[in-house]
C-alpha positions in Angstrom: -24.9 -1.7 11.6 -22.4 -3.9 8.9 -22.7 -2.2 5.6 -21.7 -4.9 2.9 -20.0 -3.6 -0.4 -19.1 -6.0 -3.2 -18.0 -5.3 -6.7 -17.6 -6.8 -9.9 -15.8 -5.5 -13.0 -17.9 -7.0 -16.2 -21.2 -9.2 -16.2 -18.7 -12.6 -16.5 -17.8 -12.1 -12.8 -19.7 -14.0 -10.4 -19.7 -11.9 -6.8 -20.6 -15.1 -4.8 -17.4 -15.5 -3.0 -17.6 -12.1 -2.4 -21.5 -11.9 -0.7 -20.9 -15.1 1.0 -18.0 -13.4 2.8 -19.8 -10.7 3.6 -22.5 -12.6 5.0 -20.4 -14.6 6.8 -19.2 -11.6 8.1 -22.3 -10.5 9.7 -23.3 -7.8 7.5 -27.4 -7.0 7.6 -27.0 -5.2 4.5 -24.7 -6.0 1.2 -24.5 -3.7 -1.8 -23.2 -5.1 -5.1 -21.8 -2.5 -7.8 -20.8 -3.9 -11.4 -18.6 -1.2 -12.8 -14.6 -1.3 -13.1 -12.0 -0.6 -10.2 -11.1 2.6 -12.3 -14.5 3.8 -12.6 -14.7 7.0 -10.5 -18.7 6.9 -10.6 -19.9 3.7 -8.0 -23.1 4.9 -7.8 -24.0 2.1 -4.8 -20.3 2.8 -3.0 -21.5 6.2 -3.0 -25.1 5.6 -2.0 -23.3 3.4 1.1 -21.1 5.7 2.1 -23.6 8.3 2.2 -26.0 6.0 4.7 -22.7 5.5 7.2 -23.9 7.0 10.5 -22.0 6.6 13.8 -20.8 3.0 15.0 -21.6 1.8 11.3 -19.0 -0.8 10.0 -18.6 -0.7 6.4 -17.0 -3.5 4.8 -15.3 -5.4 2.1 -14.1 -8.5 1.3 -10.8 -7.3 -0.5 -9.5 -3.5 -0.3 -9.6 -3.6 -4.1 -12.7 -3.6 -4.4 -13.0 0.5 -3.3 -10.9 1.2 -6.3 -7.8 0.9 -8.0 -5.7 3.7 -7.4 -4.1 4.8 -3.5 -6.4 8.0 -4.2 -9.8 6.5 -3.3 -8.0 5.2 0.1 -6.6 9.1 1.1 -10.0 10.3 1.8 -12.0 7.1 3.5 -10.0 6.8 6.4 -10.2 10.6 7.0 -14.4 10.6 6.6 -14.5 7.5 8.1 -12.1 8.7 11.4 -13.8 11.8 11.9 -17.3 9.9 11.9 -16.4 7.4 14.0 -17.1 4.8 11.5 -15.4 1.5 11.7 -14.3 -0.5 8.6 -13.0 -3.9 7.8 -11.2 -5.7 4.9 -11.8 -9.7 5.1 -9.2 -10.6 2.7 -6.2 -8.2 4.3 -7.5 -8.8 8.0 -8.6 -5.3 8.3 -10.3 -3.8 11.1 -10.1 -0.5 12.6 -11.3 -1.7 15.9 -8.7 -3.3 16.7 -4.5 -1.8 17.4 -3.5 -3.5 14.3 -6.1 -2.5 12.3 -6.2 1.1 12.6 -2.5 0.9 12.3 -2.4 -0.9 9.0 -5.4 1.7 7.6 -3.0 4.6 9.3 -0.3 3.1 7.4 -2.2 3.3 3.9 -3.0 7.1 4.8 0.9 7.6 5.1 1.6 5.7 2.2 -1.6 8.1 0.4 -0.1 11.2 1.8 3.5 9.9 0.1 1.7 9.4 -3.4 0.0 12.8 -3.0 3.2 14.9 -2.1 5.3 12.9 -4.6 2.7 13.9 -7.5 2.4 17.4 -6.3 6.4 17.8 -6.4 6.3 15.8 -9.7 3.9 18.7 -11.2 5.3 21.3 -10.0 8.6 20.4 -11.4 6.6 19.4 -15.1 5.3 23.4 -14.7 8.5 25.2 -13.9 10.2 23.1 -17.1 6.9 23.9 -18.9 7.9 27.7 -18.0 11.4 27.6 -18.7 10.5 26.6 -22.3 8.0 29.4 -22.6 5.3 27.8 -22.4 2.3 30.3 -20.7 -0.7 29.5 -18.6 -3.7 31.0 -17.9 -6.5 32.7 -20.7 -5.1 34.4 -23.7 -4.7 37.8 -22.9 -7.6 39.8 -24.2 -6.6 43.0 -22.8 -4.7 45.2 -25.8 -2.6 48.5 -25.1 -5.6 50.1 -27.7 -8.0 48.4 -25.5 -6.7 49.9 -22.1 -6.7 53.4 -24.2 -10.4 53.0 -25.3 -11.5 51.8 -21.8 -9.4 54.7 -19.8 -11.6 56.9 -22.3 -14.8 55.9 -21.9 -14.2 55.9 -17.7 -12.8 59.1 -18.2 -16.2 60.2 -20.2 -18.3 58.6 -17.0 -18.8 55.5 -18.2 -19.0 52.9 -15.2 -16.5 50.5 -15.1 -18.8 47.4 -15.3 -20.2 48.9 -18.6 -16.7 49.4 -19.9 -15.7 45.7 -19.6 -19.0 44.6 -21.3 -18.6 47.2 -24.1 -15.0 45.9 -24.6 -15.4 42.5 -24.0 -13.3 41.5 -21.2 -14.1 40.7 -18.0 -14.0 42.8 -14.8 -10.8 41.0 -12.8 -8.8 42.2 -16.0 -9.8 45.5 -16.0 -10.0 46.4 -12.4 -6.3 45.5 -11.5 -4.9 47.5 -14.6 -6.7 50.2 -13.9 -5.3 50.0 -10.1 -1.6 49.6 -11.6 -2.1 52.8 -13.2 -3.2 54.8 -10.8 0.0 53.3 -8.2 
């Protein structure tokens, strides 16, 4: 089956090029979102994408009308591929049934994959010169040297370890490890 999907940004736009197209294209069904490209909730996008069975053909009449950013475009192909669910962009000439097609949507998974690793190294790099400059991550650390006394203590006394954290107030993956480091 031809899924449809057109969307609009704001009230002012008109989708009728867009739904002709579609149409035109041969799609049974067409589903018309009105929120902007940068919107991650599409509530109908998602509804369609959700209906895609095997064989299905989603399509668009303009890749930008999935989304804004090289993000929403990493993880479509991939679903899409593994479902063996077709797709088709009118404007770009788009269609994964054919060579060129699935090359051009291959070629906007590399270009994805570039954009992911790129921001990846880019935060990794904003981390290690967060670091350098002192900078800590992670909770504050709730665990006190007069707290590890106390808790030792009351374990000592028989106390079980869950009712230590909760008497103490911290939680059971800061107590358990320190109390392992001690015992090493």
């Amino acid at each position: 089956m031809k899924y449809g999907y057109a969307r609009v940004s704001t009230e002012d736009q008109n989708p009728a090029m867009q739904l002709a197209a579609l149409k035109k294209a041969g799609c049974k069904i067409v589903l018309k979102d009105q929120v902007t490209g940068a919107d991650v909730n599409r509530p109908v996008l998602t509804r369609c994408l959700k209906k895609l069975e095997t064989g299905d053909t989603p399509i668009v009449w303009n890749l930008d009308r999935l989304g804004r950013s090289l993000r929403d475009f990493i993880t479509m192909p991939d679903d899409f591929g593994s479902k063996d669910i077709r797709f088709k962009s009118l404007t770009e000439a788009i269609d994964t049934e054919t060579p060129a097609g699935r090359a051009m949507w291959q070629m906007i998974g590399v270009l994805a994959e570039l954009e992911r690793s790129l921001i990846t190294e880019r935060t990794r790099a904003g981390v290690k010169a967060t670091q350098k400059r002192g900078v800590k991550f992670g909770r504050k650390v709730n665990w006190t040297p007069g707290r590890l006394v106390h808790a030792r203590n009351l374990i000592d006394q028989g106390s079980a370890p869950t009712q230590v954290t909760k008497m103490i107030g911290v939680s059971r993956a800061t107590v358990y490890p320190t109390l392992q480091r001690e015992r090493d």
